[in-house]
N, C-alpha and C positions, 0 to 999 in steps of 0.2 A: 712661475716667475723667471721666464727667459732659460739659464742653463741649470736652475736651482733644483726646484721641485714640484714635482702634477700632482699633489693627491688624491684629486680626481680620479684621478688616469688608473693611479697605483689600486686605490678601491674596485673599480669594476674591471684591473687585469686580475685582482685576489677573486673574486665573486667567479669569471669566468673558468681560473682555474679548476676551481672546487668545484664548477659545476659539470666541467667536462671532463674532468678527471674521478673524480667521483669522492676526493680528499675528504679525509675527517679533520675538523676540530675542535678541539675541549671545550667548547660551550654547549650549552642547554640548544636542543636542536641542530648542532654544527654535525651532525652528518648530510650528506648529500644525497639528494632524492635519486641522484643517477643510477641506473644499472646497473654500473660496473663501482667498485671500488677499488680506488688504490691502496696497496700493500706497500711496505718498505718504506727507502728512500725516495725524495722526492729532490729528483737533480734536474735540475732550471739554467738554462743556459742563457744568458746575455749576447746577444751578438751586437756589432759594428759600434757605432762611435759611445760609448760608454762616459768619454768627459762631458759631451754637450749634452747628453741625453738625460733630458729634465724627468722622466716617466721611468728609467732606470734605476733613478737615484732612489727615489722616491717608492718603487715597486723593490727593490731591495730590501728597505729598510722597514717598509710593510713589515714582508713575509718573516725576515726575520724576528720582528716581533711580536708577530702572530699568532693564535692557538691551535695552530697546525699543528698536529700530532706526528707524524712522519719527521725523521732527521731530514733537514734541508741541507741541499747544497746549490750552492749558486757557484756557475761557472760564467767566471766574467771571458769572453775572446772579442779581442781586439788589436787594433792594429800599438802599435808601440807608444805611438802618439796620442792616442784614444781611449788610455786603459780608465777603468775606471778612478774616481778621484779617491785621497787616501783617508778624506776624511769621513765618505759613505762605506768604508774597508772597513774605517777604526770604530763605526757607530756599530756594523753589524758585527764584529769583534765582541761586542758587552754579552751576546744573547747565546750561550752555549751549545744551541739544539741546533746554530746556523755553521754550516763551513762553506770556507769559500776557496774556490780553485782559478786561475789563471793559464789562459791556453790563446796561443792565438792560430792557430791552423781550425776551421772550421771542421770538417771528417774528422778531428781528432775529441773534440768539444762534445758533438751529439752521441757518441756513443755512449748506449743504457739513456738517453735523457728522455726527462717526461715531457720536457718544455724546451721550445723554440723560441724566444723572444728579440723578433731581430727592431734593430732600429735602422734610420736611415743615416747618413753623413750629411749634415746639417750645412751645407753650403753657405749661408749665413752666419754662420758664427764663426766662421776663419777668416779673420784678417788680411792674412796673406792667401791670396788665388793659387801659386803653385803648394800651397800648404794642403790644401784642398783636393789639386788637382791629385797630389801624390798618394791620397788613400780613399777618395772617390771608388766604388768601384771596389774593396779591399774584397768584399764578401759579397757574395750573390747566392743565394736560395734559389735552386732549378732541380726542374728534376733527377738529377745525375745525385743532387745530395739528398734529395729526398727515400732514394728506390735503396743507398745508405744506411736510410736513418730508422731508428726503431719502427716498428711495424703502427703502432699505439702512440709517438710522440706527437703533439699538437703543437701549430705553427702560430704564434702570435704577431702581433704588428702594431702598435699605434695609429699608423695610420695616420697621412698620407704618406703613398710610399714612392721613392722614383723609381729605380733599377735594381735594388737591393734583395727583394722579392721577384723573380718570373712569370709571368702574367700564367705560366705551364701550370704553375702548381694551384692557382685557384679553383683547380676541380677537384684536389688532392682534398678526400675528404677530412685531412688531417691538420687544413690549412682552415683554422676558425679563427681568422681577422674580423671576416666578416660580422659572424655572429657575436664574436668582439665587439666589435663598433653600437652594437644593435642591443647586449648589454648595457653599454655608456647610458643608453638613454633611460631604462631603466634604473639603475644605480643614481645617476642625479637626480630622476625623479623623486629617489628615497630619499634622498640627501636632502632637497626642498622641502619635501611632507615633514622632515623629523624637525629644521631648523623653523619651515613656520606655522608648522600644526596642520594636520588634515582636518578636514569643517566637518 
């Protein structure tokens, strides 16, 4: 709904996580058939426009009330104008297993992070053009922050992206938008079979 919420979205970025990560949660089967499993904490970073960003909101407020077993921390960075809003803050505030951190320097943000989640600066939803023009651009994902960033963090995206992502790092096997996107279809396919019966 325009700058509200994707649920969508937020479902198969939860599914992707778990499944490239290798995340446990408290449900009957919620371990992950992957290889590897996650230990510890599970710290998720938010990047760029965090007010307009409908898949944020909504991907926050998920995970936080999820049966993730691992302490979560969601690292909102953003630009000043762009943090996230107070009332997705005050909702993930109720769930005691979530914390939240605020950073807006990028190389400051991903370090230890499991998760990359950058969004884009939504040209549309600013009123004003120099408002726009002034945090266009704030953060870019390139190689420089990737060779950085954990060895093991994985780069997510919603998708479409303009500039915000480097076209460099799409060989970076740790950039799985793609295979993101490629979930979605899956994930709503489950979504349809449950809401109108498989035959």
């Amino acid at each position: 709904d325009g700058v509200g919420e994707h649920p969508t979205q937020a479902l198969l970025d939860t599914f992707t996580i778990w499944d490239e990560l290798g995340v446990s949660l408290d449900v009957a089967g919620g371990d992950s058939k992957n290889a590897k499993t996650h230990e510890g904490q599970l710290i998720i970073v938010l990047l760029g426009d965090l007010k307009h960003g409908r898949t944020v909101h909504s991907l926050a407020k998920l995970l936080a009330r999820s049966s993730i077993k691992h302490e979560l921390v969601l690292r909102y960075c953003a630009p000043p104008s762009l943090e996230m809003p107070s009332h997705v803050k005050e909702y993930v505030e109720k769930f005691p297993n979530a914390k939240q951190e605020q950073y807006t320097d990028m190389g400051e943000a991903v370090k230890g992070a499991n998760v990359l989640y950058v969004t884009r600066v939504q040209k549309e939803r600013f009123e004003n053009a120099d408002d726009y023009e002034n945090v266009k651009g704030a953060y870019v994902v390139d190689t420089a922050l990737m060779e950085s960033a954990p060895s093991d963090m994985i780069v997510m995206h919603p998708l479409p992206r303009v500039d915000e992502i480097s076209t460099e790092v799409d060989s970076d096997p740790r950039a799985c938008y793609f295979r993101q996107m490629e979930n979605g279809m899956f994930v709503r396919m489950a979504i349809l079979a449950l809401i109108l019966g498989t035959p």
